[in-house]
Every structure is written in structure tokens, then in C-alpha cells.
Wavefront OBJ file of the C-alpha trace (Angstrom):
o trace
v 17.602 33.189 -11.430
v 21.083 33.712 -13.324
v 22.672 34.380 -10.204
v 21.552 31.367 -7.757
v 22.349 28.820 -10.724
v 25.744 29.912 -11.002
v 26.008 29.701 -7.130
v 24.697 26.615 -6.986
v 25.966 25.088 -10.408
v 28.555 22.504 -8.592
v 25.306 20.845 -7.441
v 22.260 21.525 -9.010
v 21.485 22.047 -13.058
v 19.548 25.146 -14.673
v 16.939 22.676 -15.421
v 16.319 21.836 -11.832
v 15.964 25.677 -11.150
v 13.572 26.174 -13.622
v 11.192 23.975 -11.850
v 11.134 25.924 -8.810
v 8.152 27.958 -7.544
v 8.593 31.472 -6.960
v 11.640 32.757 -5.598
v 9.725 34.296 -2.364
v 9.151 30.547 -1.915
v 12.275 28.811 -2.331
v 13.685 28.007 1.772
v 17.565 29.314 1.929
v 19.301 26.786 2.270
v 20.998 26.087 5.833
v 25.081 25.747 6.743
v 24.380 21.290 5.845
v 22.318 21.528 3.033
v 25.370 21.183 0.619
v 24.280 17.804 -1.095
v 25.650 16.525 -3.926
v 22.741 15.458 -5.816
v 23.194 11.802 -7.846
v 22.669 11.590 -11.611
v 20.461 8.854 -11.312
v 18.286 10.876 -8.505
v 18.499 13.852 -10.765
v 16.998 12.096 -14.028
v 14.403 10.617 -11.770
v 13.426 14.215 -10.095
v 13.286 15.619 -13.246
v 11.061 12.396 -14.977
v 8.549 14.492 -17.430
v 5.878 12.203 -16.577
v 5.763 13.835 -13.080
v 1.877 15.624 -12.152
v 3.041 19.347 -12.646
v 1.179 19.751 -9.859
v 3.477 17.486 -7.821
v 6.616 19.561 -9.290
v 5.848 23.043 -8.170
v 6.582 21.271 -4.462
v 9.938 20.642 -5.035
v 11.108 24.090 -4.445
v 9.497 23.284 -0.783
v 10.754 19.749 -0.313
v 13.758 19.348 -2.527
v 13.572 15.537 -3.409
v 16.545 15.313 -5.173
v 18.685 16.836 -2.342
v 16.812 14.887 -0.043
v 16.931 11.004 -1.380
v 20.599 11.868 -2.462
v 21.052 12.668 1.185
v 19.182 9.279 1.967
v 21.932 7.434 -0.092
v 18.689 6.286 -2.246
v 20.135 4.234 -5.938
v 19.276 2.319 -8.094
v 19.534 -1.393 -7.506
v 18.269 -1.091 -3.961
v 14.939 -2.242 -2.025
v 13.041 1.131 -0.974
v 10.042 0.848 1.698
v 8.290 4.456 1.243
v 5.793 4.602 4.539
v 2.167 5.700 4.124
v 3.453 7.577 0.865
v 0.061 9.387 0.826
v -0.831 10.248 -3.267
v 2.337 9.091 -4.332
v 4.211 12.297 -4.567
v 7.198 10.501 -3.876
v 6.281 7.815 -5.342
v 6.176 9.579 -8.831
v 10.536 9.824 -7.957
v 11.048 6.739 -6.701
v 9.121 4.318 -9.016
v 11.000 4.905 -12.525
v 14.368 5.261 -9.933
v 14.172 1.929 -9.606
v 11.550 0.676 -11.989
v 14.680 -1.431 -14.356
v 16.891 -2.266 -11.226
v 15.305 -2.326 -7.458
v 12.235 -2.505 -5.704
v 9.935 0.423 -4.845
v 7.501 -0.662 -1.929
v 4.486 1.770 -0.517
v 3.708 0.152 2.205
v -0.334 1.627 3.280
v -2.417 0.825 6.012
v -4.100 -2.111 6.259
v -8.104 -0.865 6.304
v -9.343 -3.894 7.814
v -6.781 -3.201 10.536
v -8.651 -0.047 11.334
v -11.780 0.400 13.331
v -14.900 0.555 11.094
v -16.241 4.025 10.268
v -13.970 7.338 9.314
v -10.482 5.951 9.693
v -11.145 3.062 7.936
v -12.807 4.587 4.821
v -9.768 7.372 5.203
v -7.595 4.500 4.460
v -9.505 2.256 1.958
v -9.632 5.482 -0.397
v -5.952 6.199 0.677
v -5.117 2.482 -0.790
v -6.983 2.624 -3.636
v -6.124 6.091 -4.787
v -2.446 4.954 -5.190
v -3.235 1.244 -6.410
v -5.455 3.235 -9.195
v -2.456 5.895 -10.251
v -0.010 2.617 -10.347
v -1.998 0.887 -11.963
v -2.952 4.089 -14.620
v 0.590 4.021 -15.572
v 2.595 0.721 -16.321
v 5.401 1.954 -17.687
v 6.355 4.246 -14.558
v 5.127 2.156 -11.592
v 4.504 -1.574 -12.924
v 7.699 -3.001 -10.987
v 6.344 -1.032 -7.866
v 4.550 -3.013 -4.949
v 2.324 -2.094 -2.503
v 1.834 -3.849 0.834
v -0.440 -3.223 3.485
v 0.186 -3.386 7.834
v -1.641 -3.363 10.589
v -0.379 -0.227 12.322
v -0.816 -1.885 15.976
v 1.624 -4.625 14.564
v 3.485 -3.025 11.579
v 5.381 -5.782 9.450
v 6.492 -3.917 6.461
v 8.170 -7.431 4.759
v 10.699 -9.531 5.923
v 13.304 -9.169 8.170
v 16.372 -7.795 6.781
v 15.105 -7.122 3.389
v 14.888 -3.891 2.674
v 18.315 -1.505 1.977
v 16.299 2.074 3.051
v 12.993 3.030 4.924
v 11.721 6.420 3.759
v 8.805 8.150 5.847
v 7.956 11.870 4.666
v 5.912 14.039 7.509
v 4.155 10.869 9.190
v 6.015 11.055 12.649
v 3.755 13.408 14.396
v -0.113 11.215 13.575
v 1.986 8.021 15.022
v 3.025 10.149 17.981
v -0.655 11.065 18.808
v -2.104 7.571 17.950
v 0.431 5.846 20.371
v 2.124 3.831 17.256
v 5.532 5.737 17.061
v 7.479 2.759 18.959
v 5.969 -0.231 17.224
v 6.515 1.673 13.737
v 10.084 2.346 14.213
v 10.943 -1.296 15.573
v 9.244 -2.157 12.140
v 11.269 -0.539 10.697
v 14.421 -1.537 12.510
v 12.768 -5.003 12.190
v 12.612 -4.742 7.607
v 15.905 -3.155 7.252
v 19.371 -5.263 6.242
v 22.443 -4.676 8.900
v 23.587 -1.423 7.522
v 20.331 -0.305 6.357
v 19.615 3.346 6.281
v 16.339 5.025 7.657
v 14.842 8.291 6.541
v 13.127 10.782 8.183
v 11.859 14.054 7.016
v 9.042 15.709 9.719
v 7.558 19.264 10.913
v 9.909 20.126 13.637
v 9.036 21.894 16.421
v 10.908 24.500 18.329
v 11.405 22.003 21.222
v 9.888 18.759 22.977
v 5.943 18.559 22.424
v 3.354 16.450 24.526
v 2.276 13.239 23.068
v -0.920 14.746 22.169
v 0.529 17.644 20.497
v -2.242 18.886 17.935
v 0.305 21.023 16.160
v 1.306 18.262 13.598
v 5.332 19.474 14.395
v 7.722 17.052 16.660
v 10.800 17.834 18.599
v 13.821 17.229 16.655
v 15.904 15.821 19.705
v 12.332 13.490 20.592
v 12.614 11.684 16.780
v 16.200 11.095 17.380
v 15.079 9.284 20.276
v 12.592 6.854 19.230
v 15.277 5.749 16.852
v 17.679 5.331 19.062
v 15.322 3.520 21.252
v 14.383 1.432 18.082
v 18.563 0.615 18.152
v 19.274 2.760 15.089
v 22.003 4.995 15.125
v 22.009 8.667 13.945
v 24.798 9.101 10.788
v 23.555 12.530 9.803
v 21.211 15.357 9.820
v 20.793 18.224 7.138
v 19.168 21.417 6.797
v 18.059 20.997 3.227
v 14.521 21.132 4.481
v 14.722 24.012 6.772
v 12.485 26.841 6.924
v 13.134 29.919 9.006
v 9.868 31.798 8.243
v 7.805 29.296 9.615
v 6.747 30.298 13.296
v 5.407 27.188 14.448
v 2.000 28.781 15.977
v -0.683 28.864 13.772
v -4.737 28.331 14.842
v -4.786 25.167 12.551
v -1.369 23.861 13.510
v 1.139 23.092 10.428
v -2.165 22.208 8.483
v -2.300 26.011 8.399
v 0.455 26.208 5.705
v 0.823 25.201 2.252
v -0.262 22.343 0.754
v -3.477 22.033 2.917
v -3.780 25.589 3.519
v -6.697 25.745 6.702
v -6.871 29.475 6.393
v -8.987 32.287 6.072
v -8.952 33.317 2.602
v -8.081 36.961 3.595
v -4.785 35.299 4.853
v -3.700 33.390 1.760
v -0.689 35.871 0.772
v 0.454 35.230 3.848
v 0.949 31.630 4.513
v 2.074 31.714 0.636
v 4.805 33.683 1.536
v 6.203 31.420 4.924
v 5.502 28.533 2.579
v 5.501 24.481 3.377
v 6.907 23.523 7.084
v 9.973 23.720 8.886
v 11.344 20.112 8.616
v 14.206 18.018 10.151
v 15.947 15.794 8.075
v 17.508 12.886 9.584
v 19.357 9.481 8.318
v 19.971 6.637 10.751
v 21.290 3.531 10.477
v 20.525 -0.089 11.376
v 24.007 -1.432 12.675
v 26.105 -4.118 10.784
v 26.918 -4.566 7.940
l 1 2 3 4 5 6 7 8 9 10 11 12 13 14 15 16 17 18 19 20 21 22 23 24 25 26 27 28 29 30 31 32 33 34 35 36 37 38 39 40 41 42 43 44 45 46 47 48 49 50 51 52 53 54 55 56 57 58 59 60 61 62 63 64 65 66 67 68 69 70 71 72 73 74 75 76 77 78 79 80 81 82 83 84 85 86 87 88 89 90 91 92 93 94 95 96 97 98 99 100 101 102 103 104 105 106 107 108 109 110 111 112 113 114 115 116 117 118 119 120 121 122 123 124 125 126 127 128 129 130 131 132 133 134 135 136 137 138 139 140 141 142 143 144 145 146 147 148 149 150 151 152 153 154 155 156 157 158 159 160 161 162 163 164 165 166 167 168 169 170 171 172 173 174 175 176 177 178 179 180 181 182 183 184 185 186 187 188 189 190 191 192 193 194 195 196 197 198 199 200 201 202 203 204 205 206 207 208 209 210 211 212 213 214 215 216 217 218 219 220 221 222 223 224 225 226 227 228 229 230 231 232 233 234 235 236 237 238 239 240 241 242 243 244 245 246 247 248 249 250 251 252 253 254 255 256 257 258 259 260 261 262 263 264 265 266 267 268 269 270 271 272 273 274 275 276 277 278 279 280 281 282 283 284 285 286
């Protein structure tokens, strides 16, 4: 541990280390992962009020890397997409909790057929209305607003200064929704606005119905493009070279959801969470 915080002292702090998982699960990092990491992003990151639980993934997803790559400050309007249990939501609320705007932006339920997908997303909704509302002093400035996915409308136009989606891609690929959701996006952001993207990457172009969960890297770039954002940057700060992409249950096979026999758990420990692109385009203008 001595050793990789000295190498990696011009960017990251001891503390930061410390919260890592276990070495055997920290991804090297790849020839563009050499972000300099914001104060502001690192005080957020490291927020005590974080779930521990919640912390133990940031050895796997590097957040502070990650939003600092994103351009993500203070003082700006932040649309997270489907944002899940809030992991990042826990980073980005108190980030811009005194100056900003921290949006989750959830499906709509009544938008959804009645039965499974529906309830999916009713819980979905109220599990993260109930852990804002648990915790005023971390998420009371934060909204949350609801879209149709058919439709999405994620506020008005040219409101928002970033759009951050975290491993959502591939379920909007195989539900036909990947081009309306990135002309919402395109449609929320200011002239100049910056788009996130962080998704399981394949090892090439997949089908449209792709079980796997992963996504071309070279296909994502292209519904943006088609969207009219431009690409300004990709990084390997998510990269993972020990995952091999062809598992029986698909990139649910790995860490966090872990659909494996228990016999195999020291195994898919070991390759830890996914592969993942990580992209930043922009809405031109100014």
C-alpha cells in the first residue's frame, strides 16, 4: 500500500487508498486513466456519511476519477439517469447540496406496463425517495423527476450543464429506447453541455438483443453521435483486463450481483466488477 500511494500521490491521497478493497481487486489502471482528481470531488468521494457498503465499490468504479473526468463541480445542474440505490447519488448530492442541482431522474411507473416492470420501478422510485428523504442534510436540495422512457423528457431544454448515466446503456439497447434516451439527453443539456457515459463494454459490436448486459464501445459512440453530440474524450480509468466477457449469466455473473455457483465465488471475486468504457461527449455551442 506504501508503494502505490507514493506512485500515485500527484493524484490521489492516502486516505483515498485506504478505502480501497483488496489489492487483488483494485483494476490497473490503463495508459488514460491519469486524472487529476478535483478537491471538491475528492471531499465529496470521501463524505463519511457514505453506506460503507457503497465505499468498498470504489476500488471497482473509481468515482472520484470518474466525475473529475466528467468535469462534474459544484455550482452546476447534474441529471444522474436511473441512478438505481443512489450509489452515486450518495457523491453527488452533498457535491452540490450548497451550490447546484442534483437531479435522479427514475422511471415513470405509470409509464410502464402493469405487472413486473412496473412494480420493478415503483419500488425503484420509492427506495431512493425514502433514502433522500431519511437524510436531509445530505440530499434535501436533491430532486427527483420521473419520464416516460418511450418519450424521455428529463427537464427543460437546455437546462442541465452534465448528464451522467452509470451501466444503463445495454437494458435501453434491448428495450429499443437507446435513441429516444440519448436525444433526451441531447434535448436537457445547455450548448456546451457535457454527457457521461460509463457501460460494460464488449469486445466488439453486439446484436440489439445482446443478453450479455456489455455494449460495443465504437456502437455507444454512435448513438451519440447520431444524437449530434460530439466525442471530447475517452479514459481507461474503468478498465478491466481480467474480465473475459463470457460468462453463463452474462456481466450479471460478476460482482455486485454475483449469479454464480457458490463453488465459483473466489473466482469472480478475483476478475472483479466489469470491464467499462468511459466516455464524455459534448452537446455543441457554447
Amino acid at each position: 500500500m506504501k508503494a502505490r500511494s507514493l506512485t500515485c500521490a500527484c493524484l490521489f491521497t492516502v486516505s483515498t487508498l485506504m478505502l480501497a478493497a483488496p489489492a487483488m481487486a483494485i483494476k490497473p489502471a490503463g495508459p488514460n486513466a491519469q486524472v487529476a482528481v478535483t478537491p471538491a470531488v475528492q471531499k465529496a468521494v470521501q463524505d463519511s456519511r457514505r453506506d460503507p457498503a457503497n465505499v468498498k465499490r470504489d476500488a471497482y468504479r473509481h468515482p472520484a476519477q470518474t466525475l473529475s473526468f466528467f468535469g462534474v463541480a459544484p455550482g452546476q445542474t447534474v441529471i444522474e439517469i436511473t441512478p438505481g440505490n443512489g450509489w452515486y447519488s450518495e457523491i453527488l448530492a452533498p457535491l452540490l447540496h450548497e451550490k447546484g442541482q442534483y437531479v435522479a431522474a427514475v422511471v415513470d411507473p405509470m409509464a410502464v406496463a402493469e405487472g413486473r416492470g412496473r412494480d420493478y420501478q415503483q419500488r425503484s422510485r420509492e427506495g431512493l425517495e425514502k433514502k433522500f428523504a431519511g437524510d436531509a442534510a445530505v440530499f434535501g436540495e436533491s430532486r427527483v423527476v420521473a419520464y416516460d422512457p418511450k418519450a424521455p423528457v428529463f427537464g427543460p431544454a437546455n437546462s442541465a450543464d452534465v448528464v451522467l448515466t452509470f451501466r444503463n446503456v445495454h437494458n435501453w439497447r434491448s428495450s429499443g429506447q437507446a435513441e429516444g434516451m440519448f436525444k433526451g439527453f441531447f434535448s436537457v443539456l445547455k450548448p456546451g453541455g457535457v454527457l457521461g457515459v460509463v457501460e460494460h463494454r464488449a469486445k466488439a459490436d453486439v446484436p440489439a438483443d445482446d443478453k450479455t448486459g456489455y455494449v460495443g464501445q465504437q456502437q455507444v459512440i454512435a448513438m451519440a453521435k447520431a444524437a449530434g453530440f460530439e466525442l471530447a474524450g475517452s479514459s481507461e480509468i474503468n478498465t478491466n483486463p481480467r474480465d473475459t466477457k463470457d460468462y453463463p449469466n452474462g456481466v450479471w455473473t460478476l460482482p455486485p450481483t454475483n449469479q454464480h455457483d457458490v463453488a465459483d465465488e473466489a473466482k469472480y471475486q478475483a476478475i472483479g466488477e466489469s470491464d467499462r468504457m468511459t466516455l464524455r461527449f459534448v452537446k455543441p455551442g457554447k
